[in-house]
N, C-alpha and C positions, 0 to 999 in steps of 0.2 A: 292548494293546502291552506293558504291565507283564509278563503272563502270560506275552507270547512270550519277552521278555525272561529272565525268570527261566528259562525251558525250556531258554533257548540256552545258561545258564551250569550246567545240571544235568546229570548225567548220564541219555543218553547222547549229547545233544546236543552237548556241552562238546566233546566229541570232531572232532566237525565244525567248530565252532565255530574251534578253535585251526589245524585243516587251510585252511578257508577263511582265516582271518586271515593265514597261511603264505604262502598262494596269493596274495592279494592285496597282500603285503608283493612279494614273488617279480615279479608282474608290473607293480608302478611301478618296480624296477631294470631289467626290458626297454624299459618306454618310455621310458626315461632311458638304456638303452644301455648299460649295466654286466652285463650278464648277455646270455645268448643265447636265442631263443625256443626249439630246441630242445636243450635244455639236456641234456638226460635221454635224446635220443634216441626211436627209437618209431614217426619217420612213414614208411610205405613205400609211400604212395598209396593205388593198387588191387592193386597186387601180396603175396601173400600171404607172412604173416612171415616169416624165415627160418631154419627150424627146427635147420639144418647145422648152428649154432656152438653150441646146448644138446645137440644133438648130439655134437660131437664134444668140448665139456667133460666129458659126462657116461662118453664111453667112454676119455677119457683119465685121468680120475677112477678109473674104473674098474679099466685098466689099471694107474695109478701106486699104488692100493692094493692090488693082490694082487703085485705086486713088491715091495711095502714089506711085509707078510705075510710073503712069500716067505722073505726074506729075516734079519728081523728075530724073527719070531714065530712060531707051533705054527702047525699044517696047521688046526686048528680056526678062529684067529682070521680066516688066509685066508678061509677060508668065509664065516665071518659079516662079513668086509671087503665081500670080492664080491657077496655077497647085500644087503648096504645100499646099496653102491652102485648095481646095479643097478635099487634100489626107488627110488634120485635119476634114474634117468636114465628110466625110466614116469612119473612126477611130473612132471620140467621134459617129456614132452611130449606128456602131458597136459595142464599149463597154457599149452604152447604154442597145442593145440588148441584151448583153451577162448578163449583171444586171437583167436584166427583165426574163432572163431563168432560170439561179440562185436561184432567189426571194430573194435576199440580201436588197431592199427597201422595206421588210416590214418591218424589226426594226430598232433603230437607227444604222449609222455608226459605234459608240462607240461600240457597240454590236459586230457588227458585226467582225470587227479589232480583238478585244478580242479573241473570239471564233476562228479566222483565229489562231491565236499567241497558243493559247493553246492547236488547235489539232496539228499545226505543230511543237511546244516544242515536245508532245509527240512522234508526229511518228519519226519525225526527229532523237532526243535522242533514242528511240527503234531499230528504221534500223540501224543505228548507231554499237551498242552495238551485233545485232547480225550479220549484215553481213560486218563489219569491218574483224572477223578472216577469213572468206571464205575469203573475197576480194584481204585483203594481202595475202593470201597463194597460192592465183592464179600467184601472181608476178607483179596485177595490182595497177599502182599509186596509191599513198592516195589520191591527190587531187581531181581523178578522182570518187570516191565512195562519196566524197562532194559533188560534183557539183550533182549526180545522185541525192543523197539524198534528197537535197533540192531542185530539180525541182518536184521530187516522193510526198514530205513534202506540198510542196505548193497548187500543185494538191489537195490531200488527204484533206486538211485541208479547202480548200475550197470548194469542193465537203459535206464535212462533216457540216461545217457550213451553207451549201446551205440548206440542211435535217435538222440540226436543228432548224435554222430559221423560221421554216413553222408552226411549232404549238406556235410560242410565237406571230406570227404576231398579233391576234389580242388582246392583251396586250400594243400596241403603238397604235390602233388607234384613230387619234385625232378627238375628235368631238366640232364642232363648235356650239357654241349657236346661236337664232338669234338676230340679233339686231334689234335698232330701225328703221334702213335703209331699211331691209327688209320689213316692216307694209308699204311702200310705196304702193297705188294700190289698197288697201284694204278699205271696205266700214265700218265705226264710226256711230255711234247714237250722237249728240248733248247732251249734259248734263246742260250745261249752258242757261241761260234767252235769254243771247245774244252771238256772236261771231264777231270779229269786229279786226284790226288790233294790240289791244294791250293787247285783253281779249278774253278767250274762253277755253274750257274744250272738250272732249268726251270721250265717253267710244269706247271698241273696244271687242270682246268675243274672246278667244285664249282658246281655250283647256279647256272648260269650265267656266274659270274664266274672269271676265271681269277688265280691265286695263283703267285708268285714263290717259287720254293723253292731253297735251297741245296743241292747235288747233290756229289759225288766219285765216282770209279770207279776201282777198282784199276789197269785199263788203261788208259793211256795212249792216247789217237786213236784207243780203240775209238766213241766219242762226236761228233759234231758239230752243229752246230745242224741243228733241222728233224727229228733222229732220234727215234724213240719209247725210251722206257726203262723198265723196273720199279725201284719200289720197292723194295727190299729189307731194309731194314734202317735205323733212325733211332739216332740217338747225338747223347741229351737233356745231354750236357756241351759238346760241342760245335754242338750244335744242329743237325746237317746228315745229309741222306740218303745213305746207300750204294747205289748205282744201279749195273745191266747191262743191255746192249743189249737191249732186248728181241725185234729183229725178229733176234740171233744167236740166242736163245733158242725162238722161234717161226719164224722165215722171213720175209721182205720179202712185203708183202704183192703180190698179182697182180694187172699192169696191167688197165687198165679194157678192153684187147681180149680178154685171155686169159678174164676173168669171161665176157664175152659172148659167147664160144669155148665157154666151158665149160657155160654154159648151152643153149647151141643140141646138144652133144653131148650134154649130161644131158637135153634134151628125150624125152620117150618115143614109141614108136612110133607109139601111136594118135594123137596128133596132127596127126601128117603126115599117115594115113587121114582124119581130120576135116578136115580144112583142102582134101583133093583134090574133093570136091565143087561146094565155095566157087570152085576154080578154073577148072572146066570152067564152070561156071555164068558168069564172066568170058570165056573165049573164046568162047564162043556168043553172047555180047553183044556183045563185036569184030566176027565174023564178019557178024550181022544188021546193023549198023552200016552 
């Protein structure tokens, strides 16, 4: 215990040691509510990172220093502006990629830090403790068996954390509800006598259950109860939808005779060929009768 002890305060363990300590300082303020679990950002479930926004820092990066180049400095310094940025924006994504193989964004960052910090206290402290006496007795530096350590540590611990990470993912995934913005588009039933620019109501059917919605229409008595209407438009300050008739839009739909009008004349020929067998086959059964 002494030994491990000692390990934990030496280099390169020390290192871990003060991460972990960080971490667990970091997670008694969430269980007490002062901090937020994802703090840092990071979790995207099963959906992969989103590389857009290193993306588009890296080209606007890019952008803002060859106009600052441009403008400021020789044609030379342009060059080697553009070419290091460039060499920022292969970098972030690459490390993007290297995230997305991992799968370190499926839970938050806090998580993840954590877990890095605690497999590599362990292994660190462990290689440490056993091949510290091989190392010296070899006749090779101490510094030397550090430096090993904690490149072997870092690896190890994120490899490790890579595999753990994989069955907590969907324990961060966040799901959005929908809002009212979404109902855009969507066809209402009038509820109200009238609808008119200061009054008006509809229903809307979601999942069974039907929602009371605040409704206006630029026309006047183009609206009255029992009518179908669209969506059009939501205005989140005053909380109410912009609505038009829908069946002016589309057409009243067609009485229940004309559909079965309409079907008997969209019937095809060979039908009525199929079905005249069927009917002699009944007159002959009259007749024998």
């Amino acid at each position: 215990m002494a030994e491990v002890l000692a390990a934990s305060l030496a280099f390169p363990a020390v290192i871990f040691t003060v991460a972990l300590a960080l971490a667990l300082i970091y997670w008694l303020f969430v269980l007490l509510g002062a901090v937020d679990l994802d703090l840092l950002g990071g979790a995207h479930g099963h959906a992969a990172p989103d590389l857009g926004g290193i993306e588009g820092a890296a080209k606007g990066a890019l952008e803002g220093a060859a106009k600052g180049s441009l403008e400021g400095a020789v044609k030379g310094s342009l060059e080697s502006a553009a070419t290091g940025t460039a060499d920022g924006v292969d970098g972030a994504e690459d490390a993007g990629s290297l995230l997305a193989a991992l799968q370190l964004h499926r839970v938050p960052a806090t998580v993840s830090l954590t877990l890095i910090a605690a497999f590599g206290w362990f292994t660190s402290a462990l290689s440490t403790v056993l091949l510290e006496p091989l190392w010296l007795g070899w006749g090779l530096p101490g510094w030397t068996l550090g430096v090993a350590v904690l490149a072997g540590s870092l690896v190890a611990a994120v490899l490790s954390t890579s595999l753990a990470v994989r069955p907590l993912g969907p324990l961060f995934v966040t799901r959005h509800g929908q809002s009212k913005k979404d109902l855009v588009g969507r066809m209402c039933v009038i509820s109200t006598g009238r609808v008119d620019e200061r009054f008006g109501q509809a229903t809307i059917d979601e999942g069974g259950a039907s929602h009371i919605l605040d409704v206006r229409c630029d026309t006047p008595g183009a609206l009255r109860r029992g009518d179908r209407a669209l969506l059009v438009s939501w205005d989140p300050d005053r909380e109410i939808f912009s609505v038009e008739p829908l069946d002016a839009l589309l057409g009243p739909p067609p009485p229940l005779a004309e559909r079965g009008a309409s079907r008997v004349e969209a019937r095809p020929a060979g039908v009525e060929e199929d079905d005249a067998p069927a009917a002699r086959a009944a007159d002959e059964r009259q007749r024998r009768g």
